[in-house]
N, C-alpha and C positions, 0 to 999 in steps of 0.2 A: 708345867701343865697349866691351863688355861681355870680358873677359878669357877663355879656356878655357884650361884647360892641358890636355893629357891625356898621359899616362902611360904611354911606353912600355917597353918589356922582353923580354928571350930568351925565345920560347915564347909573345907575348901574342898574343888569338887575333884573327884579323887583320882581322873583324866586328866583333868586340867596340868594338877601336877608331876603324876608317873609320867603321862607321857612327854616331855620334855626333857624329865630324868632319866627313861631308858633310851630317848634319843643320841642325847649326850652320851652317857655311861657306851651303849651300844657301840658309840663311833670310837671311843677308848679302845674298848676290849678287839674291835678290828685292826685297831692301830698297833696295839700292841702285838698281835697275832702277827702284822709284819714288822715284827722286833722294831716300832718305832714307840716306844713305850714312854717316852718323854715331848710326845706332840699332842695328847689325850687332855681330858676334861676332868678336874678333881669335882665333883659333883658332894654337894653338903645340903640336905632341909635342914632347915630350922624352924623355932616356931618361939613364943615369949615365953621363956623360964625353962624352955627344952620339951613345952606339954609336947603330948603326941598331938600330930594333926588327924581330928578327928576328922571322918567325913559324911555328911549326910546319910549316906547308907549305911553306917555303922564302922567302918572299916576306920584301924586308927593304925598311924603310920608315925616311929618311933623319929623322932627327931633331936636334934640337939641346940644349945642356943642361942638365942640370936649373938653372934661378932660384934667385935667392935664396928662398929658402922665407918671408920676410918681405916679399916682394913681394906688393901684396892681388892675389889676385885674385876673379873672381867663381865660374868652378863650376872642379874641379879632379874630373876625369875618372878614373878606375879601373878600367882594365879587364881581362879575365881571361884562360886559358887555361892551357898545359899549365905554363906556367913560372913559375904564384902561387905554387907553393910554396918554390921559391929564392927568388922576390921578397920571401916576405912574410918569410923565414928572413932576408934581410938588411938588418943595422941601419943601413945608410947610409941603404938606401930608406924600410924602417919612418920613421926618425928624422926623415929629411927630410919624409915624406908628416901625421906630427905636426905639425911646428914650422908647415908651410903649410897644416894646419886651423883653425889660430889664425887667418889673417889670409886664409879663404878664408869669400865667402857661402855656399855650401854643397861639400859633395862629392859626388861619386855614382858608382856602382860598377856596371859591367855584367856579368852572371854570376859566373862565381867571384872576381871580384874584390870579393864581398863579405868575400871572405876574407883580404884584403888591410885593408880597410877596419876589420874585425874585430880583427884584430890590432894597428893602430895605436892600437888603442883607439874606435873613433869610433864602434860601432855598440852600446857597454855600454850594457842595457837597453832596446835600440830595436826595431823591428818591422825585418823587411828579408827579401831572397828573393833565391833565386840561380837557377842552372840546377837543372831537374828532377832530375837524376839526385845532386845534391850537397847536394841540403837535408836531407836525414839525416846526412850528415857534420858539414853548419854548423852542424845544431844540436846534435850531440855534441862538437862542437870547443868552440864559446860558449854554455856552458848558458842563458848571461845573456842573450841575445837570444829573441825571439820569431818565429821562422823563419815564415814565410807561403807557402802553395806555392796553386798555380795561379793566382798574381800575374804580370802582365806588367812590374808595378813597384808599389815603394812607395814613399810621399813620407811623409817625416819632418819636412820642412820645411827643415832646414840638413842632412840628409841622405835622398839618395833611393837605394835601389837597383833594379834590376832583372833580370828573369831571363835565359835564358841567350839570348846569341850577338843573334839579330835585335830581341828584345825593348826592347835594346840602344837602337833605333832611336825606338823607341812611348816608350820616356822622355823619347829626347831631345825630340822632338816634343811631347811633354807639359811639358817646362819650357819650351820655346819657348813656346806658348800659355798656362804660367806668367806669362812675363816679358815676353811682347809681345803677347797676346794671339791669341783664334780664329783667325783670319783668316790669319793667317802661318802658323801652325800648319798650316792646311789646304791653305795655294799650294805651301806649303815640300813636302807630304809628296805634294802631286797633282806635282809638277815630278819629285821623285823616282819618281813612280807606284809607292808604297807604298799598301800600304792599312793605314793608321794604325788602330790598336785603340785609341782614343779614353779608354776606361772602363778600361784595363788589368785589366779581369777575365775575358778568354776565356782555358779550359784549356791549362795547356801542352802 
């Protein structure tokens, strides 16, 4: 099964990371449903020392702790909200979210956790988009990047990000259909009854 890590933290916005993790999970339990139960997503949060990820609205979500950061895995999740900026200000997390891009197939970032992503170094010289209201900042923060707005996501190939909060969702759904193809991509997002923005190009 395909590894996820995702990335929790005080203040991460609480979208930002369900939905990614029930996109994933979702496309599992489909898979498995047609007895193909070893092509699914091992889906893991984490957070420093295993706190819960608290979230802005009160809501705390049990997680466990951070991996060895030389553990492969396949996508390693980053997500945003009001407490990136402690996150990205600390070097445990910076340091550790480095060392597990070495031995991660891609990474990818929902809303402000491009900023996150930014500062670990992973997005020098890449195209990427956040939430609407913060692409002026990101791109006064990393001149070196190529800020993209009215993107539902971008794919860089070992890095994707996307914009804010539900958008969140239209990526993860897009590397599902990456990595296993149409077809999952579509039962996964009909079971959730989303309605998947396919092309990631409608306005935010």
């Amino acid at each position: 099964m395909r590894s996820v890590v995702v990335l929790g933290f005080p203040g991460v916005q609480a979208l930002d990371l369900v939905g990614p993790f029930e996109v994933f999970t979702g496309a599992t339990i489909y898979l498995a449903s047609q007895g193909r139960i070893d092509d699914g997503y091992a889906v893991t949060l984490v957070s420093s020392n295993g706190d819960p990820a608290t979230t802005g609205t009160g809501l705390a979500l049990v997680a466990q702790p951070l991996p060895d950061p030389r553990e492969p895995v396949d996508t390693l999740v980053l997500p945003g909200g009001g407490g990136v900026d402690a996150a990205r200000h600390n070097p445990d997390t910076i340091g550790w979210i480095q060392i597990a891009a070495e031995h991660t197939r891609r990474v990818v970032s929902v809303c402000t956790g491009a900023f996150i992503a930014a500062q670990a170094g992973l997005l020098e010289g890449r195209s990427a988009t956040t939430h609407w209201s913060d692409v002026d900042e990101l791109r006064e923060m990393f001149p070196s990047l190529t800020v993209l707005e009215k993107r539902r996501w971008v794919d860089e190939g070992t890095i994707v990000t996307s914009a804010g909060i539900s958008a969140g969702i239209d990526m993860s759904l897009h590397l599902v259909e990456r990595l296993a193809g149409r077809e999952l991509a579509l039962n996964t997002a009909r079971q959730m009854e989303f309605d998947w923005h396919e092309d990631g190009q409608p306005p935010q």
